[in-house]
C-alpha positions in Angstrom: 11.8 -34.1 14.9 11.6 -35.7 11.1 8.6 -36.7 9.4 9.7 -37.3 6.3 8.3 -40.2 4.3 9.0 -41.1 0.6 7.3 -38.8 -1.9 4.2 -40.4 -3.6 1.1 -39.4 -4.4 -0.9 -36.3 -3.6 -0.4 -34.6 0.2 -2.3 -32.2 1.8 -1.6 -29.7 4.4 -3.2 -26.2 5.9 -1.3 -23.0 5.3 -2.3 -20.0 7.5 -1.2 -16.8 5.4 -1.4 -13.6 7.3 -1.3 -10.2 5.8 -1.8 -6.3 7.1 -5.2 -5.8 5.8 -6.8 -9.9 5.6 -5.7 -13.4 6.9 -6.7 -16.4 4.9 -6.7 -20.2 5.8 -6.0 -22.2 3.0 -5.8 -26.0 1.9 -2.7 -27.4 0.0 -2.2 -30.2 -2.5 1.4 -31.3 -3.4 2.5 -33.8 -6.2 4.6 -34.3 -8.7 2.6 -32.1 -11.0 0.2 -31.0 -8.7 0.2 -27.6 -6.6 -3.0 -26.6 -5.8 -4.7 -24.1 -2.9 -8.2 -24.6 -1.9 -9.4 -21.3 0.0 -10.8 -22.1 3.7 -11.8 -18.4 5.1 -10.5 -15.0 4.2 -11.1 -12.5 7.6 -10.2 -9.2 8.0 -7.3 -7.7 9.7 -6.1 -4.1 10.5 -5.2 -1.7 13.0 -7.3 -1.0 15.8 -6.7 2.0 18.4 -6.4 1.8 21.9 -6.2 4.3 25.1 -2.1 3.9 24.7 -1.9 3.2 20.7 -2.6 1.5 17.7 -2.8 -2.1 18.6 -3.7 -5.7 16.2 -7.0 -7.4 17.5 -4.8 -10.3 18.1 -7.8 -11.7 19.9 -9.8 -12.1 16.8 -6.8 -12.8 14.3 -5.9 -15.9 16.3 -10.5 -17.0 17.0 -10.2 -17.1 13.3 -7.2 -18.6 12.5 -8.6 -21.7 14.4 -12.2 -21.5 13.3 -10.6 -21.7 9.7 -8.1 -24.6 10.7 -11.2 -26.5 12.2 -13.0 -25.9 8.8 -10.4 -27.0 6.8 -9.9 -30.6 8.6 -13.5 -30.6 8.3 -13.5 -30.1 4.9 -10.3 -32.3 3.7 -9.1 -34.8 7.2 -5.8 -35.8 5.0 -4.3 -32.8 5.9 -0.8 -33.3 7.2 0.5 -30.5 9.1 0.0 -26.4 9.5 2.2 -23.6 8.3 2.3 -20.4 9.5 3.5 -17.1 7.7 2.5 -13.5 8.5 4.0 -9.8 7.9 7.1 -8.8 9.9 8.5 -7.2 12.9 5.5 -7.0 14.8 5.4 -9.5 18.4 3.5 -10.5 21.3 5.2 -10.3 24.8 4.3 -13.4 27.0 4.3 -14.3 30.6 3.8 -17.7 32.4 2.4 -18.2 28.6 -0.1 -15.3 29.2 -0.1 -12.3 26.3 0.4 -9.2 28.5 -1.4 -7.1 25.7 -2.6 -6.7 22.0 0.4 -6.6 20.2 1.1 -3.2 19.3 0.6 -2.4 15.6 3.9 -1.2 13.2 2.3 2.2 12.1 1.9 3.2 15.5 3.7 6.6 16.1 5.7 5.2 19.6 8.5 3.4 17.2 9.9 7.1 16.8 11.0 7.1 20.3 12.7 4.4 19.6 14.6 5.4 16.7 16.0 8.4 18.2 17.2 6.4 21.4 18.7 3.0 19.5 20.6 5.5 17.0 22.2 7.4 20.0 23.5 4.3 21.8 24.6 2.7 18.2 24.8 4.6 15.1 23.0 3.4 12.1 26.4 2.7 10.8 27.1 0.1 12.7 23.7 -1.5 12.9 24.0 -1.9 9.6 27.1 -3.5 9.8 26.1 -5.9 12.7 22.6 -6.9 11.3 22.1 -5.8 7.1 19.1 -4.0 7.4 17.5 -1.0 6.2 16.2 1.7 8.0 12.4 1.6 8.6 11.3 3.1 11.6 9.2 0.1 12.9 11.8 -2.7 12.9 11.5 -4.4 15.9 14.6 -3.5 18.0 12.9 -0.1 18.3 9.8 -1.4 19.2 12.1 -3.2 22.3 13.7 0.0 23.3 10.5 1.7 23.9 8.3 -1.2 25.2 7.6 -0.4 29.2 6.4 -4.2 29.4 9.5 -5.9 28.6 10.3 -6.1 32.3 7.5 -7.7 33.4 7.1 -10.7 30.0 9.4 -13.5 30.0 9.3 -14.1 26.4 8.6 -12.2 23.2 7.3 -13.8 20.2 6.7 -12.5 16.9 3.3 -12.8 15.6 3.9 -16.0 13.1 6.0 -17.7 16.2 3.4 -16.4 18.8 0.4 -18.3 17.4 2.8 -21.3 16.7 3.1 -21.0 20.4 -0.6 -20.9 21.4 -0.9 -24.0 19.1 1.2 -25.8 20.3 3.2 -24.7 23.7 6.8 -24.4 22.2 8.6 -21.2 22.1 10.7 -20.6 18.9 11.9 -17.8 16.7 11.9 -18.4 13.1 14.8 -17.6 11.3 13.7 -15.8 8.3 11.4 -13.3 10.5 13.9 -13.7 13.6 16.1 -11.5 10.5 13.7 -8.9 10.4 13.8 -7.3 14.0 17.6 -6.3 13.9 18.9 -8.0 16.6 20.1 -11.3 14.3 23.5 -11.1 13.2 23.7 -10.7 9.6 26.8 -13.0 8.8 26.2 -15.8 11.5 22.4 -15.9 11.6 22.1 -16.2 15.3 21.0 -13.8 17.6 23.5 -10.5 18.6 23.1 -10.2 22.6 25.7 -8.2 22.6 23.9 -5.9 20.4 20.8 -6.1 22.8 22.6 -6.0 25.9 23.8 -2.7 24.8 20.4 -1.2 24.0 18.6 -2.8 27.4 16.9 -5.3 25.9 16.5 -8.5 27.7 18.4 -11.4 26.2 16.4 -13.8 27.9 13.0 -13.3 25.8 15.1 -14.0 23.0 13.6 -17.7 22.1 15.8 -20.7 20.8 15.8 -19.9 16.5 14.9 -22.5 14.0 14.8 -23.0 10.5 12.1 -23.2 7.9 11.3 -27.0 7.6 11.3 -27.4 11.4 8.6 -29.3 13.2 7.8 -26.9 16.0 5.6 -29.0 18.4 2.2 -30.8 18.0 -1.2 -29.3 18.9 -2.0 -29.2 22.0 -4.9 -31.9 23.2 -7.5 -29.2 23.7 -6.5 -27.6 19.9 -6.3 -31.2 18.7 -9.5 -31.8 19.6 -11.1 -28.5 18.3 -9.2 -28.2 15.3 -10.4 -32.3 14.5 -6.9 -33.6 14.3 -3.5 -34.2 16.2 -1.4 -32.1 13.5 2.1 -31.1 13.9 3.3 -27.2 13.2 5.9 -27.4 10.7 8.1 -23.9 10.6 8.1 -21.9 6.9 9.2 -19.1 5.9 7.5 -17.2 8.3 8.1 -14.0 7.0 5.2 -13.5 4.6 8.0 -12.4 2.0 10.1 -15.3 2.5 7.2 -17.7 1.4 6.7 -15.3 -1.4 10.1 -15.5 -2.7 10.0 -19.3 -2.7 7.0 -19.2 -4.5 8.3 -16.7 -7.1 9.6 -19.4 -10.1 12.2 -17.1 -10.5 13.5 -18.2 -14.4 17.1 -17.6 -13.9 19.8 -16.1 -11.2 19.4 -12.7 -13.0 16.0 -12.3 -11.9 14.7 -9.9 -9.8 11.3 -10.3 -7.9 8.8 -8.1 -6.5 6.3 -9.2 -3.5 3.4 -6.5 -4.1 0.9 -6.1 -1.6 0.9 -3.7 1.0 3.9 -3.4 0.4 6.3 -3.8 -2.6 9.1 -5.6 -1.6 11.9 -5.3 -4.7 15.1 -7.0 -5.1 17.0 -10.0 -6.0 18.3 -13.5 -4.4 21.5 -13.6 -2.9 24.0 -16.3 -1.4 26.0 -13.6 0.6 25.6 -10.3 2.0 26.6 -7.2 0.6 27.0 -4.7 3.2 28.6 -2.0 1.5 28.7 1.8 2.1 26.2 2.0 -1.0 23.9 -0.5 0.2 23.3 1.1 3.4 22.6 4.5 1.7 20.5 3.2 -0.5 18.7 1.1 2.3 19.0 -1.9 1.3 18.2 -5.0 3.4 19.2 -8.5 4.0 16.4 -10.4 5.4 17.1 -13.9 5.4 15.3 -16.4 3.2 14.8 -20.2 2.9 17.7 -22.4 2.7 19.8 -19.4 3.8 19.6 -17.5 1.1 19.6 -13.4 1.4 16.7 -11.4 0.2 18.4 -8.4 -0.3 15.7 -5.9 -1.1 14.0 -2.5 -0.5 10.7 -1.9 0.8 8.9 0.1 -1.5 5.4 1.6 -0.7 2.6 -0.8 -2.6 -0.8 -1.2 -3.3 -1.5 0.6 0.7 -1.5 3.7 -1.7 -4.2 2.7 -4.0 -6.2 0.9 -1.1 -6.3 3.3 1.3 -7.4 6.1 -1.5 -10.1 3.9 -2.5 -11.3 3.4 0.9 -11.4 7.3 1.8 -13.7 7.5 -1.9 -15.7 5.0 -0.9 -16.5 7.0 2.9 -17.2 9.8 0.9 -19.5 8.5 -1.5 -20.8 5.9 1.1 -20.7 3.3 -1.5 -18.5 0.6 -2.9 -15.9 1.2 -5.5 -15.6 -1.3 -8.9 -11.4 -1.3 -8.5 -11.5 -3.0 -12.1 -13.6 -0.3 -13.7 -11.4 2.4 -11.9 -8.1 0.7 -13.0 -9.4 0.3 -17.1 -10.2 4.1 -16.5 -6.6 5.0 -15.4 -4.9 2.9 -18.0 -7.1 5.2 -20.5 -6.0 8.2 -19.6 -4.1 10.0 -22.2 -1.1 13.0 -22.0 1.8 13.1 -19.5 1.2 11.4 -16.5 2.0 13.3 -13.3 4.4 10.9 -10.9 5.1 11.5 -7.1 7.7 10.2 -4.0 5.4 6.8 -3.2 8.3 6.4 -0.1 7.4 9.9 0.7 6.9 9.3 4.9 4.2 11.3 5.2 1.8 9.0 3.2 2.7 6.2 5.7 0.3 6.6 8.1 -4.0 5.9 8.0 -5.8 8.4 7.1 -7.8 10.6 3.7 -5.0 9.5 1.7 -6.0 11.3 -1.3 -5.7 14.4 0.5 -2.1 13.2 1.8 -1.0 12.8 -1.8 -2.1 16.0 -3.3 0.3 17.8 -0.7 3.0 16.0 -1.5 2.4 17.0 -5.5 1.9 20.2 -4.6 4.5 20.6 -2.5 7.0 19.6 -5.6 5.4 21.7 -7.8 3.2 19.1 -9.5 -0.4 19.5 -10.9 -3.2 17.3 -8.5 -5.4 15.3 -10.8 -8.7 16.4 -11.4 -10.6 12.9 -11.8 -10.7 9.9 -10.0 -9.3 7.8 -13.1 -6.2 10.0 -13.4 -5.7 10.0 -10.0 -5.2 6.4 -9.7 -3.2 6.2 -12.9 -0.9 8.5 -10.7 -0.9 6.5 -7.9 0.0 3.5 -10.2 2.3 5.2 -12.3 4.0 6.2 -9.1 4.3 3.0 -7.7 5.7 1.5 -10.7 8.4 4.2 -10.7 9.6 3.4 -7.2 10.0 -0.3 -8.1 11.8 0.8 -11.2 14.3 2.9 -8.7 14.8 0.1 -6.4 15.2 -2.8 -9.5 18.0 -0.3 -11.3 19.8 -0.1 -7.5 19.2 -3.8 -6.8 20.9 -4.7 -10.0 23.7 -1.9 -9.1 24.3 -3.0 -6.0 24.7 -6.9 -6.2 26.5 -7.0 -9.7 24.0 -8.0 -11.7 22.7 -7.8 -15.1 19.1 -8.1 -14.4 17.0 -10.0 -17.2 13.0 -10.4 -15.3 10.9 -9.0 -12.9 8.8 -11.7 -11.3 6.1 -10.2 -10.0 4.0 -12.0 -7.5 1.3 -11.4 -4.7 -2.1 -9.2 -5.1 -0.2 -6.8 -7.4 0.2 -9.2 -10.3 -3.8 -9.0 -10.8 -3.1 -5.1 -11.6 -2.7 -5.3 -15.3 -1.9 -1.4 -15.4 0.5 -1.7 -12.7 2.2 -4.5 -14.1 2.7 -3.0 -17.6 3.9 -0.2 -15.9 6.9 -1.5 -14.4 7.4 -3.2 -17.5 8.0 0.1 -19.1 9.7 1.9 -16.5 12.6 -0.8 -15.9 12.8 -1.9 -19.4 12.6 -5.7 -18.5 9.9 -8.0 -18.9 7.5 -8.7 -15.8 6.1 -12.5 -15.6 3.3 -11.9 -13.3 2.1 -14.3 -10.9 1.2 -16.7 -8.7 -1.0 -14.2 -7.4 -0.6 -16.9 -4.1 2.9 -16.8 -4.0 3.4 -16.5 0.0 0.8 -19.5 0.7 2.5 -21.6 -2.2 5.4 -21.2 -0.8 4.0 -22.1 2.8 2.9 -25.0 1.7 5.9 -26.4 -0.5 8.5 -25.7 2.4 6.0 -28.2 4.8 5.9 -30.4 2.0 9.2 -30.7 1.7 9.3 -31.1 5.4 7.2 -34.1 4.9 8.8 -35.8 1.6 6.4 -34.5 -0.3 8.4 -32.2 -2.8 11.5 -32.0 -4.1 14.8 -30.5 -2.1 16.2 -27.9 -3.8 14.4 -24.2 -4.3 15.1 -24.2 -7.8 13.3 -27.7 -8.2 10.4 -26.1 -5.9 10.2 -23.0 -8.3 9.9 -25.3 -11.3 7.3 -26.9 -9.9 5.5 -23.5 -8.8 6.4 -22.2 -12.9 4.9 -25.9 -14.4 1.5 -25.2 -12.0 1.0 -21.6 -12.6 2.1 -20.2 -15.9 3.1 -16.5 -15.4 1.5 -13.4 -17.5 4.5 -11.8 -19.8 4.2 -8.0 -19.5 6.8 -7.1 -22.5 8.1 -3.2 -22.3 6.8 -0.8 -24.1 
């Protein structure tokens, strides 16, 4: 299905952007010269536990997802279309179009499991080989392994294609979050059965793929008439990084990017995979992008750190933390600045993370910093140092001479953060969009619809002429 129509003046559509810790709703404008988001509703989102594990409250993630939907045809009835783009890995498991449960959550500890039994059928070696990812222990393909309800589902949907499907009846798989489970074969693009016939796991809830751009169904009637509109779902970049990385105006081919949220995902663009020995030992991945391109990158631990040390201070002291005033306090503190492992695995769970990261300093030795202000301005200073690491090996890896570091997503508001990584890699960071997953949400349905240009560079230019970056020179 096309809807394409010539490009003229201003178009609107609804981008639904999910993250780990919030989902927002958001209004789009798309012109020649115009990008603009218009905030709907911001709701929470997070881990909740349950008798047999941690679990999402998909229940209340997809109650507000249409609530805000409804509010934004409410609010601007030009809208055009919805997009949907959400973390990774993570999926629903469906029967007779029924969820059989709360979709289990990525931190929870039964992925282990799954690791050890994948990795004894097929060595890391060769998964690596077959689908270009890195090693994290929650990709999806261990999450399969381990499932005791695959038997009984017909279907299984990742989160961004699951509420496509609750919208709108179709089953699809993405293509850029399709690459993030491990079953999608790194040089063809299209699922490896043979790969998941080998590890039990049923080819047939394996859904048809598509590609960003796609019109995946209309609304259903009783949605339509909810939501205020007949609207079509137009597939995106699903993968909340894949959005990000359209909406990163990357200034030239030598540029690397970082998506920093949660998590800091570092590397560069690429038109071909490179799965080399030193790759996989340096865990690299290729996740697919838009247009086919590669986003071959590390995961790198992110602003989860800082947030989750804030939120144990503010149990303790039963009071809200000012996160500015905190980070001007770090950036002020003077004398050598004690760094830690922000990949160390034991800090990747919930839980009195400031406690977590004084055992890992002690345990190398380190001094634990006294105050609250130089304890963040180790957190930060550690961060930046692991997105240093991964921009040297990105640069190593693919042949590159890296110039910039666009940095885009809720870590571009964190001045300290960004000078940081400025002085760490030596290369300038241009920080910003801070809505760099929702603006690129939005320009791969406008494209969809006519409404912006074809190519991703012509896209990034548009994102660079709307939203002038912050230049973070190194020190």
């Amino acid at each position: 299905m096309t809807l394409r129509q010539a490009q003229g003046p201003t178009r609107t559509v609804a981008a639904v952007d999910l993250g780990a810790t919030s989902g927002r709703v958001m209004i789009g404008r798309v012109g020649e010269d115009t990008l603009e988001l218009e905030l709907v509703t911001r709701f929470p989102n997070g881990p909740v536990e349950g008798p047999d594990g941690l679990h999402w409250d998909f229940d209340a993630l997809y109650t507000n997802i249409v609530d805000g939907l409804a509010e934004a045809v409410r609010r601007e009835p030009a809208i055009e279309s919805i997009g949907i783009d959400s973390w990774a890995v993570d999926y629903g498991l469906l029967r007779d179009g029924e969820l059989l449960a709360e979709p289990f959550h990525y931190r929870d500890s039964r992925s282990e499991r799954g690791v050890t039994e994948v990795h004894e059928i097929v060595p890391f070696a060769e998964l690596y080989e077959r689908n270009g990812l890195q090693f994290l222990p929650f990709n999806t393909l261990y999450q399969y392994r381990v499932d005791g309800r695959m038997p009984d589902a017909d279907s299984a949907l990742l989160i961004p294609d699951l509420i496509a499907h609750l919208l709108t009846g179709a089953r699809v798989a993405e293509r850029t979050n399709a690459s993030t489970t491990g079953l999608l074969d790194v040089r063809t693009g299209e699922w490896d059965t043979e790969l998941a016939e080998r590890l039990s796991i049923p080819t047939t809830l394996l859904p048809e793929l598509v590609d960003p751009g796609t019109v995946i169904g209309m609304l259903r009637p009783e949605l339509a008439a909810r939501i205020g509109k007949e609207l079509p779902v137009i597939a995106v970049g699903s993968h909340d990084t894949a959005s990000a990385v359209v909406g990163a105006p990357l200034s030239s081919p030598d540029a690397a990017y970082i998506s920093c949220g949660t998590w800091g995902l570092v590397g560069v663009e690429l038109t071909e995979p490179v799965l080399t020995d030193a790759a996989r030992e340096a865990n690299f991945t290729h996740e697919l992008g838009v247009d086919g391109r590669y986003r071959f990158l590390h995961n790198v631990t992110g602003l989860w750190l800082l947030s989750e040390t804030v939120r144990a201070w503010e149990a303790e002291d039963d009071a809200p933390i000012d996160l500015p005033e905190l980070l001007d306090a770090a950036a002020a503190v003077a004398g050598d600045i004690v760094v830690f492992d922000a990949n160390d695995p034991s800090l990747s769970a919930p839980g009195d993370m400031p406690a977590r990261i004084a055992a890992v300093l002690r345990a190398h030795g380190s001094p634990v910093p006294e105050d609250r202000a130089a304890f963040t301005r180790t957190i930060v200073e550690s961060i930046a140092a692991a997105f240093a690491t991964a921009v040297q090996t990105a640069a190593v890896l693919s042949g590159r001479e890296l110039d910039s570091i666009h940095l885009v997503g809720g870590g571009s508001l964190n001045r300290l953060l960004c000078q940081a990584t400025a002085d760490r890699t030596g290369l300038p960071v241009l920080a910003g969009p801070v809505e760099a997953t929702a603006l690129g949400n939005v320009l791969v349905q406008a494209r969809a619809l006519g409404a912006a240009p074809a190519t991703l560079e012509e896209l990034r230019a548009l994102v660079a002429r709307t939203h002038e970056p912050e230049r973070y020179a190194p020190r």
